[in-house]
N, C-alpha and C positions, 0 to 999 in steps of 0.2 A: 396537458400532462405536466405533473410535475418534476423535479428536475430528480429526485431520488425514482419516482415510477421511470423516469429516462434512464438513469444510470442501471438498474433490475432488466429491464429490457436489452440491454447492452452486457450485460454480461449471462445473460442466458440467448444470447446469440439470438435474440430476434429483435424486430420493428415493426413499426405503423404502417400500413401500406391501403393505398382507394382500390380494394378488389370486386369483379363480377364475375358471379357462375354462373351466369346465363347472358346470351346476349337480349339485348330488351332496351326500354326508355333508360337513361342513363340517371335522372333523378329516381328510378326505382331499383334500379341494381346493383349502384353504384356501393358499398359500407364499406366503412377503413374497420381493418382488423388487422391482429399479429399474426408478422408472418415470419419464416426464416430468413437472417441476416445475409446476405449473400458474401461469397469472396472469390476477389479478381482469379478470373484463370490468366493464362494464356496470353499477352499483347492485351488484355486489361483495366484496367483501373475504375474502384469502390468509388462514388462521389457522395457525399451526403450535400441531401439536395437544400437550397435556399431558395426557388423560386420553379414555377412551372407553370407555364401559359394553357390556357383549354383553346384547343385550335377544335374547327368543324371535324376535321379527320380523328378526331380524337373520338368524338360523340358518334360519329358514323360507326368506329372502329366498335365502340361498345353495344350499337344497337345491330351489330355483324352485317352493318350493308356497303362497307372498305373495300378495297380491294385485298387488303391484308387482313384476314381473320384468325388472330393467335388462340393458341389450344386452353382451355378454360381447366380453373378458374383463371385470370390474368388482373394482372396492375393496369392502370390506366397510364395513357402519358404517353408522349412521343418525345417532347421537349423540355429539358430541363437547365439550371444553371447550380453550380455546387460547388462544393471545396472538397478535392480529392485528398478521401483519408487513408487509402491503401493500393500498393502499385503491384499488379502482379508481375510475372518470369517476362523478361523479354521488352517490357514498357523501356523506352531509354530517352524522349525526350518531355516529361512530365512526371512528377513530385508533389509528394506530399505539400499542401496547403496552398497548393493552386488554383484558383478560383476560374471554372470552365464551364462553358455552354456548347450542347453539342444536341444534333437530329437527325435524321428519325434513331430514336433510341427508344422500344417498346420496355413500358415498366416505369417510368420516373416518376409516377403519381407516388410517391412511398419517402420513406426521410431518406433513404440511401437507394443507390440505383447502379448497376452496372453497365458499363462499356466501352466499346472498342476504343484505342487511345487514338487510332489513326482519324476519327471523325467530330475530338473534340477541340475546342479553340480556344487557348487563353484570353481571358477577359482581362483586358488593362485595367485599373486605377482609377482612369481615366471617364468609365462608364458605371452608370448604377446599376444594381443588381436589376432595375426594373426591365431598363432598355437591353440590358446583356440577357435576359432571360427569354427574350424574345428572335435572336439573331438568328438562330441558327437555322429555323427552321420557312418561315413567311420571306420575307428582304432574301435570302439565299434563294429561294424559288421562284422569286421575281428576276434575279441574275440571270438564273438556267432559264428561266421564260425567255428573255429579249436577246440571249444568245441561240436558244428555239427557234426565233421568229426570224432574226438574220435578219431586222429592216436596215434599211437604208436610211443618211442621211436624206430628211426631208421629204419623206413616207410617213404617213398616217396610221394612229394604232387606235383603237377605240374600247376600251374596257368597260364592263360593269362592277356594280360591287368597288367601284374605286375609293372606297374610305378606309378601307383595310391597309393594313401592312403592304403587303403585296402590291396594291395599287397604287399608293404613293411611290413605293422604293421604283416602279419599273418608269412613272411619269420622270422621275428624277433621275434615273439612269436613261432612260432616252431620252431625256432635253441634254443630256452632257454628250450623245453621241448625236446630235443635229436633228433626232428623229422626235416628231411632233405626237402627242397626245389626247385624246377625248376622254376624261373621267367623268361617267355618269353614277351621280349620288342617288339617293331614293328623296332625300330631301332638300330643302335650302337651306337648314340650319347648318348640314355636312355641307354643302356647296361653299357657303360663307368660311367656314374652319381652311377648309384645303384652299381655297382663295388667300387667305390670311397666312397659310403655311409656304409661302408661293409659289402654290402649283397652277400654274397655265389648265385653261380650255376645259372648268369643270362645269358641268349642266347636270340640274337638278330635274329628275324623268318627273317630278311630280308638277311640274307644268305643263300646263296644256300644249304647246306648241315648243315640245323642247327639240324634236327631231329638227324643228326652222332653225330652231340655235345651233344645232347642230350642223345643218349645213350651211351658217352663215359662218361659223369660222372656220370651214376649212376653205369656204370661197368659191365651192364648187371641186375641189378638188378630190380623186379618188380615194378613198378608204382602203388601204392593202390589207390590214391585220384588223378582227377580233377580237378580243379574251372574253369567254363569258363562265362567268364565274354563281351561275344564277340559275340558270336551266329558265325550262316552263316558257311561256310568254316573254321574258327577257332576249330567250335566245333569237326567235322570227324577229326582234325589234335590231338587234345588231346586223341579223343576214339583209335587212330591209335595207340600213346604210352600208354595208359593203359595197366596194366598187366592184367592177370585172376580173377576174382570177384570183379573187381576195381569198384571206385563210381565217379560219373559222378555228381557233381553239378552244377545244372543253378543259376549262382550269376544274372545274367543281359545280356544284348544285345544290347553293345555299335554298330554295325555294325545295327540294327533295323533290322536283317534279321530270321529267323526262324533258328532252330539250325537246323547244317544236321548232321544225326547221321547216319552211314552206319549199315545198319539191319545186316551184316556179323558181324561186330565189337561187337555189344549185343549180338547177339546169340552165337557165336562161342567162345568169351571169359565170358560171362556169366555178363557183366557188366549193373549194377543198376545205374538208373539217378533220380535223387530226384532233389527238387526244393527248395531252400532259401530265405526267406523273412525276412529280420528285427521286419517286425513290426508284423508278427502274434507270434514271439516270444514274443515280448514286451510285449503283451495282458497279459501273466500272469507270468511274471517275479517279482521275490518281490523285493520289495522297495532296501531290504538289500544288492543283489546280486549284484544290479546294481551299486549299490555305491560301492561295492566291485570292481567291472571291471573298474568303473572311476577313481579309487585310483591308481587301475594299471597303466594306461592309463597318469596320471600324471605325474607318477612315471618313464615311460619311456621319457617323453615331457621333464621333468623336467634336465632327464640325459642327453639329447640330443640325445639318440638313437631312439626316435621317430621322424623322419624331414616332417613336413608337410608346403610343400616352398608354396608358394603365386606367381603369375603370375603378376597379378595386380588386382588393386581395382578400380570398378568401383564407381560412383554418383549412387544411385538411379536412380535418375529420369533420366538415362542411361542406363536402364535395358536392352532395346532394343539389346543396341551394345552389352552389358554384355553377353547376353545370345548369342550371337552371336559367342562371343569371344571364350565362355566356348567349344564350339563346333569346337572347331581348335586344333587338332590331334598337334600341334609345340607348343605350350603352357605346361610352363616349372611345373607348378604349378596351383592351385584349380583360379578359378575367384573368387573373392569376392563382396559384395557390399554393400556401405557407403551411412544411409539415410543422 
């Protein structure tokens, strides 16, 4: 779009926005079209967006199999980073031209988005829009995760799906509290990378005998925690190495298959499966905690020990391909996408 069709849009109070009226495959529902401009109510604030990552929950969200199913037609987007250009009644520590990253905020698939001021974080100087676009929502649920699990120094966690956000930021917040890690890749190419990023104890499933590696670094030692982030076939292969009273978490179900959990495996070694949601924590997280965990969270970006790489960037009004993209297992990094 050109910059005079931008400025026409903007004063006939509307935008571009990634909408579906049906829920469905997200390459086939997804079209950006003009919609009404919104404006802050209430504790508030308008961002025009610069970045917005396509997370699984986002494509669940449109094919209505989320646990949150917003009323149609809707925006897409959970996550977004932007320059707040309007502050409504009651907003009093954030202004105009602030550049913030904030989640779960439904709707930021669009050039402008609104929300609550109390859930969004300034982004320093310091970070690029790529890696700020990402914060707010993966690396935060990795925090609430390993404060979920409560391990111990010198306790055993074992996740799948570890090439993601999420499973880097929890390997690297548990090596800083004593607590040891097992990242299992799908490949050796991802195995090499997070070896290279220096994460400890990665094992690629696509070896024949990766379970031996598996139990050759912990030494024998019991397995307390889970993550499975995978369902299907993945999940009996973690309950398989669980030790005795071990905990079994469902992060998600990138495979869309139901977890298989072998009844021998629960019964016989006494193991508990709980279920994690980011956002029923959110619900009554205070203001203060959260800023706490963001600070962290900068704090590693800042050092570079946080790497959250980038694939590519799509166009907006490319959402289609975008969402296409995000869904290709050889994709080195998060999809993004530029209204």
């Amino acid at each position: 779009m050109d910059q005079n069709s931008y400025n026409r849009y903007l004063r006939r109070g509307s935008m571009r926005a990634s909408i579906y009226h049906q829920f469905g495959e997200p390459s086939k529902v997804l079209n950006e079209e003009e919609v009404v401009l919104p404006s802050p109510g209430v504790n508030q604030v308008r961002v025009k967006t610069i970045l917005s990552p396509i997370h699984n929950h986002d494509l669940w969200t449109v094919r209505g199999t989320y646990g949150h199913k917003p009323n149609l037609p809707a925006i897409g987007g959970s996550e977004a980073l932007g320059i707040i250009d309007a502050v409504g009644d009651g907003v009093k520590e954030l202004t105009l031209g602030q550049r913030v990253v904030g989640s779960p905020i439904m709707g930021v698939w669009a050039e402008y988005f609104l929300a609550p001021a109390e859930i969004l974080t300034i982004v320093p100087d310091t970070i690029s829009d790529e890696v700020g676009a990402q914060l707010a929502s993966m690396p935060f649920s990795a925090l609430l995760l390993l404060e979920f699990l409560n391990a111990e120094a010198g306790q055993w966690i074992i996740q799948n799906a570890a090439g993601g956000a999420i499973g880097k930021t929890v390997s690297i917040l548990a090596r800083e509290q004593g607590v040891n890690t097992i990242s299992l890749v799908r490949n050796s190419e991802t195995e090499k990378e997070l070896t290279a990023q220096g994460i400890e104890h990665v094992v690629s499933t696509a070896n024949q005998d990766w379970q031996q590696s598996v139990n050759e670094l912990t030494a024998g030692a019991s397995i307390s925690y889970a993550i499975d982030s995978v369902g299907g076939a993945a999940t009996a292969a973690l309950t398989a190495l669980l030790g005795e009273n071990g905990l079994l978490v469902s992060f998600g179900s990138m495979s869309g298959e139901p977890m298989h959990i072998p009844a021998a495996d629960i019964a016989f070694k006494q193991i508990t499966v709980k279920g994690f949601w980011q956002k029923k924590i959110n619900q009554s997280m205070a203001v203060e905690k959260r800023k706490s965990m963001m600070e962290k969270l900068i704090c590693l970006a800042e050092t570079g020990k946080l790497k959250l790489p980038v694939d590519v960037i799509y166009p907006m009004n490319d959402v289609k391909n975008a969402a296409t993209a995000s869904l290709q297992s050889s994709r080195k990094g998060k999809v993004l996408l530029r209204p």
